[in-house]
C-alpha positions as CSV (number, residue, x, y, z in Angstrom):
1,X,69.2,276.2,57.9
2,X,67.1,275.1,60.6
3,X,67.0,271.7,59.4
4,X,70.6,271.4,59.2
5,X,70.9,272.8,63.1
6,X,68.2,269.9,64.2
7,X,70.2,267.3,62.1
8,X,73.6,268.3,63.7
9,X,72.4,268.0,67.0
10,X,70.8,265.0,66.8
11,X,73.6,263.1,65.2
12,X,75.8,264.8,68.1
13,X,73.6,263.7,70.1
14,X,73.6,260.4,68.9
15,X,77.3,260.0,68.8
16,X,77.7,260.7,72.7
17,X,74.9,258.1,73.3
18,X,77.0,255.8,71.1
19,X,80.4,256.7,73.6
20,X,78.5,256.4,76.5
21,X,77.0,252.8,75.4
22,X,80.7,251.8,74.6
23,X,81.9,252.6,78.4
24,X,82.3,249.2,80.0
25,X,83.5,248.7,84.0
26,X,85.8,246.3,84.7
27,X,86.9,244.9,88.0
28,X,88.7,247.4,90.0
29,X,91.4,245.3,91.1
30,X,92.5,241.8,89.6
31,X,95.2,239.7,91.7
32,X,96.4,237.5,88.7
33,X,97.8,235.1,90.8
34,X,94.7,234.1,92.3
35,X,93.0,234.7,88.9
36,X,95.7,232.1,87.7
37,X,94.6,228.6,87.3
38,X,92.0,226.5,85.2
39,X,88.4,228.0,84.8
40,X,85.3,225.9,83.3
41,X,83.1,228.1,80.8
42,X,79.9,228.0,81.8
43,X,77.9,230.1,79.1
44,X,79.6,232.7,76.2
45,X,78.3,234.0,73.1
46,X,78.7,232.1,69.7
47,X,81.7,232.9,68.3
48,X,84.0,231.9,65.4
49,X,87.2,230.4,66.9
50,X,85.0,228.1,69.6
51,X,82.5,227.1,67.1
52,X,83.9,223.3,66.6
53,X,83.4,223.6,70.5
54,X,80.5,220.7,72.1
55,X,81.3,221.2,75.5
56,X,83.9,220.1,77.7
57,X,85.6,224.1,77.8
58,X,88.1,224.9,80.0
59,X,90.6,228.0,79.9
60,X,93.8,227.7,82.4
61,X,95.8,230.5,83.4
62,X,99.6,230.8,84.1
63,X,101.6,234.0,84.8
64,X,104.9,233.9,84.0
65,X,108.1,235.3,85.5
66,X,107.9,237.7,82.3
67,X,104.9,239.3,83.9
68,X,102.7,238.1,80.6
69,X,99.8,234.8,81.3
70,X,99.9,231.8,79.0
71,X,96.9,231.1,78.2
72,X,95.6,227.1,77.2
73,X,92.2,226.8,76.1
74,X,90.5,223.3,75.9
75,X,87.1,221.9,74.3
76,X,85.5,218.4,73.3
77,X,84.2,218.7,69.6
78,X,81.5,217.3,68.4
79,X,83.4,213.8,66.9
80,X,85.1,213.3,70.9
81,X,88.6,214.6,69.6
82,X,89.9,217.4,71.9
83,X,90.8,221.1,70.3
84,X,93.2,222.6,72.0
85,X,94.6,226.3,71.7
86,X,97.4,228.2,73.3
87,X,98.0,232.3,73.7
88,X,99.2,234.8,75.5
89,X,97.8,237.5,77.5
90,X,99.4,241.0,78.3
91,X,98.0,244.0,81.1
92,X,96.3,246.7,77.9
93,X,98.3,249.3,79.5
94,X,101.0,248.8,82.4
95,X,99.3,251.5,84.2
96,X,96.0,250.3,83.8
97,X,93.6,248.3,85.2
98,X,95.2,244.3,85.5
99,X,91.2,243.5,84.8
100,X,92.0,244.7,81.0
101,X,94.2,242.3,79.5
102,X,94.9,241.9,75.4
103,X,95.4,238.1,74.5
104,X,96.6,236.5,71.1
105,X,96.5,232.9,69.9
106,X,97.8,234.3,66.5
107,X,100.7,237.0,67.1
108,X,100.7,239.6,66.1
109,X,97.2,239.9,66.2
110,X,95.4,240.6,70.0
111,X,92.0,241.0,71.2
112,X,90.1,242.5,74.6
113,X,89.7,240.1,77.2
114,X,88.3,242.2,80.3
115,X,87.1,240.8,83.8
116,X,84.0,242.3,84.2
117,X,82.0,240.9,87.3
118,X,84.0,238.7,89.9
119,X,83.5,236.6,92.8
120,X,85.0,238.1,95.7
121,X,86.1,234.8,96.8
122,X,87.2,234.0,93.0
123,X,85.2,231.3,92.5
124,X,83.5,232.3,89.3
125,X,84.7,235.4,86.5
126,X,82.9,237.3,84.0
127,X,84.8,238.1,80.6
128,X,83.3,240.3,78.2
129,X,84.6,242.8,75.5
130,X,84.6,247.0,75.1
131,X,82.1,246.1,72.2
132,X,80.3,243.5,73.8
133,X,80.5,241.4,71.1
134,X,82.7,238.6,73.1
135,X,81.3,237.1,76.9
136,X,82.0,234.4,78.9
137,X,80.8,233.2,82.1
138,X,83.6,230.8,83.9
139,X,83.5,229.1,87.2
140,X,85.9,227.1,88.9
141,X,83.6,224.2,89.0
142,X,81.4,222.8,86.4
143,X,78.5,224.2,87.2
144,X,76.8,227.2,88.8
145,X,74.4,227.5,91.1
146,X,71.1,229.1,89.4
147,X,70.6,231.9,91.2
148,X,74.6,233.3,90.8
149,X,74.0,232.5,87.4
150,X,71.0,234.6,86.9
151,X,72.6,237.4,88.9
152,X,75.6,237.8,86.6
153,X,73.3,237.8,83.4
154,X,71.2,240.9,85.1
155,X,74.5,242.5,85.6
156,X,75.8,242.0,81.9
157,X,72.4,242.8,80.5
158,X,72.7,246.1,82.8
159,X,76.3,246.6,81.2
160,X,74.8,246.8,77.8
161,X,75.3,243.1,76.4
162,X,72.7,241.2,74.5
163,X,72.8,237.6,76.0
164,X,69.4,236.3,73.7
165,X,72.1,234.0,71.6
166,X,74.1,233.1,74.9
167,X,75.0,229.4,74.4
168,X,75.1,227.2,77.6
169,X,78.4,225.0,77.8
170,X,77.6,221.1,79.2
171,X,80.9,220.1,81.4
């Protein structure tokens, strides 16, 4: 009986450490206007719709008078050719958050895309996923300075992500 006590409360207890690992802060306040625009990715994790991507990423952000963002993502493969793919992105919940945003490239079907760090001055965006299986570093030029760079990795290792595959884009 005692065994079965100690074995309940330590799968309890792992369960709660499994709901607090899966809390992830966004941005407290997103002005998608500003947010609106083209972004360069500077680093994400390997994933399967980007993995024909070489380089040359870009993601560019429109919101519409519906409310909703169209979404045009960009990358140079490896044979020159361009790839290009266009979505949608919706607010998660109206009342919410405009950091969490659900985007599709394949309706019905729509995935986390949450801002998760952000300049102040909006010159560079952190995107990551509830799961943390999804990340993207974007900047609105090519390239990052070092040290920001280094900054926003300690803050998305500190949010629980594991960066050791994180794949570095050349613009």
């Amino acid at each position: 009986m005692r065994a079965i006590v100690w074995a309940t409360l330590g799968l309890l207890t792992g369960l709660m450490g499994n709901l607090r690992a899966a809390e992830l802060s966004v941005v407290p306040d997103l002005d998608l206007q500003r947010y609106s625009g083209t972004w360069f990715e500077v680093a994400r994790l390997p994933n399967r719709f980007q993995r024909k991507c070489a380089g040359n990423v870009t993601a560019t952000y429109t919101v519409r008078a519906d409310g909703k963002i169209s979404v045009v993502n960009e990358c140079k493969k490896m044979d020159g050719s361009m790839e290009r793919a266009k979505g949608t992105a919706k607010l998660a919940h109206q009342d919410g958050p405009k950091s969490k945003l659900k985007v599709t490239f394949f309706w019905p079907f729509y995935g986390d895309y949450w801002v998760i760090d952000l300049d102040p001055e909006y010159r560079w965006a952190v995107v990551g996923t509830p799961n943390r299986k999804y990340f993207w570093i974007l900047s609105r030029s090519r390239e990052l300075a070092g040290d920001v760079t280094e900054g926003i990795l300690r803050r998305a290792r500190e949010k629980g992500f594991a960066l050791e595959r994180l794949i570095r884009t050349p613009q």
